[in-house]
Legacy VTK file of the C-alpha trace (Angstrom):
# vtk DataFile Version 3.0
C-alpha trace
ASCII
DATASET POLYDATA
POINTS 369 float
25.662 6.029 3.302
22.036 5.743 4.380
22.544 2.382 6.661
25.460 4.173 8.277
22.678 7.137 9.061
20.320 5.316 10.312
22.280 3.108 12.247
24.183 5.741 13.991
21.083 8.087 13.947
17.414 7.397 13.354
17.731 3.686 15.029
18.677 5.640 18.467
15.173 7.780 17.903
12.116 6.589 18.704
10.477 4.867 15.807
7.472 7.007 15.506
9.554 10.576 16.005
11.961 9.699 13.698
8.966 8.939 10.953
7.585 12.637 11.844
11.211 13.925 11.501
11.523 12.074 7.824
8.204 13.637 6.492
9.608 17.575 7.907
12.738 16.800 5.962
10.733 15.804 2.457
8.213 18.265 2.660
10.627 20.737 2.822
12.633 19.411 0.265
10.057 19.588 -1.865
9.364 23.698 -1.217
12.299 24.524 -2.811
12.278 24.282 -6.747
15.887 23.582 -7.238
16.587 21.520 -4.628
13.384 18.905 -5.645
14.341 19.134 -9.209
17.977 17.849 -8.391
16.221 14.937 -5.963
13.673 14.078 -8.624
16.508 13.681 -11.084
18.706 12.131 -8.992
16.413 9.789 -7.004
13.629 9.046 -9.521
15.195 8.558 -13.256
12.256 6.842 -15.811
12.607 3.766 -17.393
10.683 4.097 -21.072
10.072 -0.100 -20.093
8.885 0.154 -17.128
5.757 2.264 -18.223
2.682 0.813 -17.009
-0.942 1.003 -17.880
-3.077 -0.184 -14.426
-6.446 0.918 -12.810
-7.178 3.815 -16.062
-3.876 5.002 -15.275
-0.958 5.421 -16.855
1.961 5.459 -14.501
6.049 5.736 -15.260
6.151 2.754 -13.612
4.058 -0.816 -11.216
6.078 0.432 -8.024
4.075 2.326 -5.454
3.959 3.514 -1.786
1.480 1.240 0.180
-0.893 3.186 2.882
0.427 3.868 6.032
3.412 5.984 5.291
0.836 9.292 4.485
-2.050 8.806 6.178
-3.244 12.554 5.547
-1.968 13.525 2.300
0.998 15.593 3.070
3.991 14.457 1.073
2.313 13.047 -2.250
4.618 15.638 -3.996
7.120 14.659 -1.329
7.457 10.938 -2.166
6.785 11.281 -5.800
10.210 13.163 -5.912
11.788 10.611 -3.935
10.616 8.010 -7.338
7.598 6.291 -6.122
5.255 5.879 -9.757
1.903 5.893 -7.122
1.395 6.888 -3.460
-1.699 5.314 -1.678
-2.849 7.458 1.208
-4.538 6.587 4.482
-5.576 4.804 6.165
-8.181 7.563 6.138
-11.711 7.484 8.399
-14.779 9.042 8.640
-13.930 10.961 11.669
-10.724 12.031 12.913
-8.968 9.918 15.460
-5.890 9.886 17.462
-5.075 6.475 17.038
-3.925 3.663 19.980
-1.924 5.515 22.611
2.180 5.535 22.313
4.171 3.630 21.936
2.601 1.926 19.080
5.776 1.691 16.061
8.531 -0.673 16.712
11.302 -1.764 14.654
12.452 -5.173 14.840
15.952 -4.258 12.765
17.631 -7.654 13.107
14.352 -8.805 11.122
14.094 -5.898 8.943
10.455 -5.838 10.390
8.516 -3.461 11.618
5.486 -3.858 14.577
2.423 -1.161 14.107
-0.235 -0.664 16.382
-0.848 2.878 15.362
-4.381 2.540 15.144
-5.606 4.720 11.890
-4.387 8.151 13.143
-5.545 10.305 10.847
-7.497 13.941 10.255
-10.618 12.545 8.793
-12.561 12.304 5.358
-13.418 15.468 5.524
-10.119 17.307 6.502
-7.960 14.803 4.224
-10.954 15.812 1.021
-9.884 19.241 1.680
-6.487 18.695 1.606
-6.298 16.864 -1.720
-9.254 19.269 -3.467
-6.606 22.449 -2.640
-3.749 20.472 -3.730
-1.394 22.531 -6.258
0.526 19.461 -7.663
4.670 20.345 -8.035
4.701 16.717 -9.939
1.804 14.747 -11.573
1.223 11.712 -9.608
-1.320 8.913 -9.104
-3.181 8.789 -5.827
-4.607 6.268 -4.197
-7.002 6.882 -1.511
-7.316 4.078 1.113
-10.375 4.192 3.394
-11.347 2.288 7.095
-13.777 2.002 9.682
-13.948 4.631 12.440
-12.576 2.644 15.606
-15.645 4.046 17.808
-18.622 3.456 15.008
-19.731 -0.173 15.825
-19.817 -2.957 13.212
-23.622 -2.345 12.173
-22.840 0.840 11.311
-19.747 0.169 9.098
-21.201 0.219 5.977
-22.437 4.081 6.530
-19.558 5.112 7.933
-17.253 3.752 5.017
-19.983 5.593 2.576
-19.441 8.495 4.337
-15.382 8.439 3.580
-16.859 7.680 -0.242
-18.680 10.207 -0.612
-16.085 12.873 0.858
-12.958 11.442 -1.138
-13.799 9.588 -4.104
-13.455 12.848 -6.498
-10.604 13.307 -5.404
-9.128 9.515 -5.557
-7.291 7.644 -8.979
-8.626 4.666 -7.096
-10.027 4.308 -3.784
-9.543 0.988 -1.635
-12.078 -0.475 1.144
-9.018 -1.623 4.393
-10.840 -4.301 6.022
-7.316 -6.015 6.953
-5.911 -4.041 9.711
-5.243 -5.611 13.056
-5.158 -2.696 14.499
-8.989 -1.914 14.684
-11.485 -3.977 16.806
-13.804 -6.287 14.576
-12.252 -4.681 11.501
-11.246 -7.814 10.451
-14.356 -9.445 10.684
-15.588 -7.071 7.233
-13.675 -10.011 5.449
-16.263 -12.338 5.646
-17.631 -12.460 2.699
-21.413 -12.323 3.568
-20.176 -9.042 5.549
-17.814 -7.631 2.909
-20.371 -8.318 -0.235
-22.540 -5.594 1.006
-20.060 -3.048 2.308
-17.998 -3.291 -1.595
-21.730 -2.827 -3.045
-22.455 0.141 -0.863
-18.951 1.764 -1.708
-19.575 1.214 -5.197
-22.491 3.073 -5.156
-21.395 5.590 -3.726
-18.496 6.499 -5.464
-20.996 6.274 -8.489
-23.123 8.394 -7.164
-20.616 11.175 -6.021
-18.654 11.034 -9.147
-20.346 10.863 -12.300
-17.809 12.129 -15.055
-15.793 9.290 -14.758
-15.659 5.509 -12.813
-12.880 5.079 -9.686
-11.640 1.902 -9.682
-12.553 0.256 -6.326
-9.798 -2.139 -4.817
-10.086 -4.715 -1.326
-7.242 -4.839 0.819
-6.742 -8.049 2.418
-4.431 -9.481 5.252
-2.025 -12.197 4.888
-3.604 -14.475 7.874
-6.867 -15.053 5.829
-7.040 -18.881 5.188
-6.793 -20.218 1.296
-10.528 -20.995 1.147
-11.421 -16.990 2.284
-8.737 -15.940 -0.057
-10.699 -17.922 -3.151
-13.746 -16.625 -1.447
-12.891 -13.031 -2.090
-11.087 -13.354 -5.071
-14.633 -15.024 -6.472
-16.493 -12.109 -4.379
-14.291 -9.888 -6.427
-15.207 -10.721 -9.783
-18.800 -11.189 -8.857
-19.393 -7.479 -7.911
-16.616 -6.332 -10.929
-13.835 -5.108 -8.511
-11.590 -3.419 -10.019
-8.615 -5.150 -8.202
-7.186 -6.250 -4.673
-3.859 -5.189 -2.465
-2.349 -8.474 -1.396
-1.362 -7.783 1.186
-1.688 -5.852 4.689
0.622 -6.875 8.032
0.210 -10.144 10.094
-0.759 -10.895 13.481
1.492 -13.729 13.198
4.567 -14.629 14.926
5.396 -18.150 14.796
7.309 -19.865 12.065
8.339 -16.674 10.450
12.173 -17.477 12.085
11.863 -13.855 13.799
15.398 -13.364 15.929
14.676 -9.527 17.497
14.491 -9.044 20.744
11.455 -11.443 22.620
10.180 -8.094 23.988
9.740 -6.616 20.942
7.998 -9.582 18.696
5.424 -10.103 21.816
4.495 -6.346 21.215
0.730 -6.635 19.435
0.100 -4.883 15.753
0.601 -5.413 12.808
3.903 -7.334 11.566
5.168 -5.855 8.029
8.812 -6.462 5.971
11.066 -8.968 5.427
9.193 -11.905 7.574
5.356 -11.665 5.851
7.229 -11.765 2.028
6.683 -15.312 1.831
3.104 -15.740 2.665
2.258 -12.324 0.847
3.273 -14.153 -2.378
1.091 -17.178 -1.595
-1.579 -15.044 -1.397
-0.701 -13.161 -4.151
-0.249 -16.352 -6.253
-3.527 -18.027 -4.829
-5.805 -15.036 -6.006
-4.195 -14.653 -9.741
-4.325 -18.815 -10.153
-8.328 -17.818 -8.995
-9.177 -14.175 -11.242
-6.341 -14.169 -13.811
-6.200 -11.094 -15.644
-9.698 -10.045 -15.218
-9.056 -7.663 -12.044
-5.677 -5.590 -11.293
-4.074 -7.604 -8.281
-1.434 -4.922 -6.213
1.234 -6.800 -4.363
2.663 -5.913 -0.902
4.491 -7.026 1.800
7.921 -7.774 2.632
8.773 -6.129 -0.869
13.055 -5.179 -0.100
14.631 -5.158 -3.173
14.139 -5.261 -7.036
13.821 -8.947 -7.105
11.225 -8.861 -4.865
9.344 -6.414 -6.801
9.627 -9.001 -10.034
8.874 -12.198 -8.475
5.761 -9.891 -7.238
4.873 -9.077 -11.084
5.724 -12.760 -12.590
3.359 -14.053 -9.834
0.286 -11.927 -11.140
1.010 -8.220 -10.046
0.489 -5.425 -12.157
1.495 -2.828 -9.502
3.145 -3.641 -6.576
4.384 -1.221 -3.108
6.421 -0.670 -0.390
6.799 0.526 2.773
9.046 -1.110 5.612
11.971 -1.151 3.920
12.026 2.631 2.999
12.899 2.846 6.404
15.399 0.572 6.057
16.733 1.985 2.846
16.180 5.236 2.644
15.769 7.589 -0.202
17.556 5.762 -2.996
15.641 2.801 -2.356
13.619 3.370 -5.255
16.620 4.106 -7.693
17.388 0.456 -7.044
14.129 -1.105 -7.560
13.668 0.465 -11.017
16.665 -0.234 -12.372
16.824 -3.423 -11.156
13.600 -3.806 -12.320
14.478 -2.451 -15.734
17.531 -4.431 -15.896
15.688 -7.761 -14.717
12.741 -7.017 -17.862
15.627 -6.301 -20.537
17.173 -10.078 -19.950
13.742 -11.743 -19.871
11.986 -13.180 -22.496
9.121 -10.713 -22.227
9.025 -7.600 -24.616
7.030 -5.612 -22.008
6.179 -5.687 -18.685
2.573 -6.223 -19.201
3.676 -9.413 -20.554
5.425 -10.778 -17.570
2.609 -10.432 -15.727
1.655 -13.355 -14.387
4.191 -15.416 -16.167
4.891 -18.235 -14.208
1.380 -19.129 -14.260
1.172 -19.531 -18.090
4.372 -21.094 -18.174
2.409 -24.094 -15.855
-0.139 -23.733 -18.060
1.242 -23.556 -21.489
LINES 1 370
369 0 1 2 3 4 5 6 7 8 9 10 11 12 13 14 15 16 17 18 19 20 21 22 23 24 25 26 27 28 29 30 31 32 33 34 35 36 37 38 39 40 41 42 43 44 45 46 47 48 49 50 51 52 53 54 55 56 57 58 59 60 61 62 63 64 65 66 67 68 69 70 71 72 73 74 75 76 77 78 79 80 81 82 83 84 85 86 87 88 89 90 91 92 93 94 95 96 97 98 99 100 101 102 103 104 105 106 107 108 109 110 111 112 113 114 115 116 117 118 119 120 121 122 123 124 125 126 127 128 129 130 131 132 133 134 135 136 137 138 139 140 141 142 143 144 145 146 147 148 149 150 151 152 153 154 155 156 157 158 159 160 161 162 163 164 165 166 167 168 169 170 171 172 173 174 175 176 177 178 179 180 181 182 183 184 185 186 187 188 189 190 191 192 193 194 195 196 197 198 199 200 201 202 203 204 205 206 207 208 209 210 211 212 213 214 215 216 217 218 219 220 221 222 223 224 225 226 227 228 229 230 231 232 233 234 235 236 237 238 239 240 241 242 243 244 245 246 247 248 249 250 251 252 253 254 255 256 257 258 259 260 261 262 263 264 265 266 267 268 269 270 271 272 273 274 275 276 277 278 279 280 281 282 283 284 285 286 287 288 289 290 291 292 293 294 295 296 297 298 299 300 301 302 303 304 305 306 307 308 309 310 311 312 313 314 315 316 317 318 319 320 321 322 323 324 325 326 327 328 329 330 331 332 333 334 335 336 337 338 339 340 341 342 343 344 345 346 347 348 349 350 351 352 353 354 355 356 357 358 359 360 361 362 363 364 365 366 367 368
C-alpha cells in the first residue's frame, strides 16, 4: 500500500517538501492519544529477544534511526511510535545554519538511493538543548545526539566550536557522537585524520565530563565509507586508545563509480552525499574491518544501505550491536520497521544463538574458533 503511495504521490513531490510534509503528518499523529497508541501498537510490537543492552542503555531492541532524518529534535516521540528502539538527532551545530541552498535532496528511486547535499540545516546547540531540556516524553526513548562543525568556523577553530555543542547538549544526550564524515561540509572531512581527530575526541570528552558529572555519556565517531582500510584501523586503534565508547559505520559516499548505479546520469552527477541500497556493501567492509580490529571492547553502530531485516542481521553477525536506518524509510514507509523486527526476531529464533548479544560478531568467531 505504501509503494503504491509513494509512487503515485510523494515521488511526484519534491524530495525535500515531501520530507517536511512526512514529519507534519507524524507529529501530529503523535498529539492525539488514541490515534498514537493504535500506531505504536500497530507499527512497533516488542520482541522479548530482541532486547538489547548497548551504550548504558537498555533498549527494546539494536534498530535505530541514523542522524539526518531529525536534525532538531522534533519527532523523537514521533518516530519512536512509528517502532524505531533509538533515534539519533542532528546533525546539530554550534550555531544555527541554513544549510547549502535548494535543491540539495534527490532520490535516485531506480537505485533505491538517495543524493544529500543539505548541508547541516539545523537550529543550533543552543535552540536544539532547549528543545530536548522542555521535552515532555509521550514514550520513553533513547536519544542520540549527533554533533558537527559550524560550516563558517574555520578548521583551527573546530575543536571549540564542537566543545561548544558539548557543553550545550551533552545533559541532555544517551550518547553523543563527534560527525566528522559528512561530505557536505568544507574540510569536515579532514577531522578524520587521526593526528586531527585525537585531539578534537579528547576535547569532547572533556567536556561532556565536565558538563555532566552525575553520570558518563558514551562518546561515539562517525565515520564515512570512502576512508581507506589503513585510516579505518587507524581510528579503530585511535578509538580504543582514548576509551571511545563506540563508532557509527557508516555515513554517505562521495562515490559513484563501481557501485552499478542505473538512475538518471543527471541525477548521480549531482554532488552530496550518496546513502541506501548502493553504499551497503562497502558499509559492511568497514563495519567488518573495525570489529576484526576492536572486537568487543567498544559498541560498533552499523549504517548504510540497511533495507530489510536481513540486512539488519548480516549488520549484527558482522560485529554490530545496534544498527540504523534511514533511506529506505522513504522507500518503505511506516511499517518498515514492523518488518525488520520480526524478521529480525524470526532470523535469531532459527539461529544457533540463544540471544542476540551472542550473535554479535559471529562470523568472526566462527573464523576464529
Amino acid at each position: 500500500m505504501y509503494r503504491l503511495f509513494f509512487t503515485l504521490f510523494f515521488r511526484r513531490m519534491d524530495a525535500e517538501k515531501a520530507h517536511h510534509l512526512a514529519f507534519r503528518w507524524i507529529q501530529l499523529a503523535v498529539r492525539l492519544p488514541v490515534l498514537r497508541t493504535f500506531l505504536a501498537a500497530a507499527l512497533a510490537p516488542r520482541y522479548k529477544e530482541l532486547r538489547t543492552e548497548a551504550l548504558g542503555r537498555r533498549m527494546h531492541g539494536p534498530f535505530g534511526l541514523a542522524a539526518g532524518f531529525d536534525k532538531n529534535a522534533v519527532a523523537i516521540d514521533g518516530m519512536t511510535m512509528l517502532g524505531f528502539d533509538h533515534v539519533e538527532i542532528g546533525t546539530v551545530t554550534a550555531q544555527p545554519q541554513p544549510g547549502n541552498p535548494k535543491k540539495r535532496l534527490f532520490r535516485l528511486v531506480p537505485d533505491r538511493a538517495l543524493i544529500n547535499r543539505m548541508g547541516f540545516n539545523n537550529d543550533g546547540s543552543a535552540s536544539v538543548a532547549a528543545r530536548l531540556a522542555a521535552r515532555n516524553p509521550v514514550f520513553p526513548a533513547t536519544v542520540g545526539v549527533n554533533i558537527g562543525k559550524t560550516k563558517v568556523v574555520p578548521e583551527d577553530e573546530a575543536i571549540a566550536d564542537y566543545v561548544t555543542s558539548t557543553e550545550r547538549l551533552a545533559r541532555h544526550a544517551d550518547y553523543l557522537v563527534v560527525n566528522v564524515s559528512s561530505p557536505n561540509t568544507p574540510g569536515l572531512r579532514n577531522l578524520q585524520a587521526v593526528d586531527q581527530l585525537r585531539p578534537l575526541l579528547t576535547a569532547v570528552r572533556e567536556a561532556a565530563d565536565r558538563t555532566v558529572t552525575d553520570r558518563r555519556v558514551p562518546l561515539l565517531v562517525k565515520i564515512a565509507p570512502d576512508l581507506a582500510d589503513a585510516d579505518v584501523d587507524a581510528v579503530a586503534d585511535l578509538a580504543v586508545e582514548l576509551g571511545l565508547d563506540g563508532i557509527i559505520a557508516t555515513n554517505t559516499t562521495i562515490a559513484r563509480e563501481g557501485l552499478g548505479l542505473t538512475s538518471d546520469p543527471a541525477l548521480i552527477a549531482e554532488t552530496g552525499g550518496l546513502s541506501g541500497a548502493p553504499v551497503k556493501e562497502r558499509s559492511l567492509e568497514v563495519l567488518r574491518r573495525l570489529y576484526a580490529r576492536v572486537g568487543d571492547t567498544i559498541t560498533l553502530v552499523g549504517v548504510g544501505g540497511i533495507e530489510n531485516a536481513e540486512d539488519a542481521w548480516q549488520r549484527i553477525l558482522a560485529g554490530a550491536t545496534l544498527v540504523q536506518g534511514y533511506s529506505a524509510f522513504i522507500y518503505q514507509g511506516p511499517f518498515w520497521c514492523r518488518a525488520v523486527h520480526k524478521g529480525l526476531a524470526a532470523r535469531l529464533r532459527n539461529s544457533p544463538y540463544a540471544t542476540l548479544a551472542e550473535a554479535v560478531g559471529a562470523e568472526h568467531k566462527k573464523v576464529t574458533a
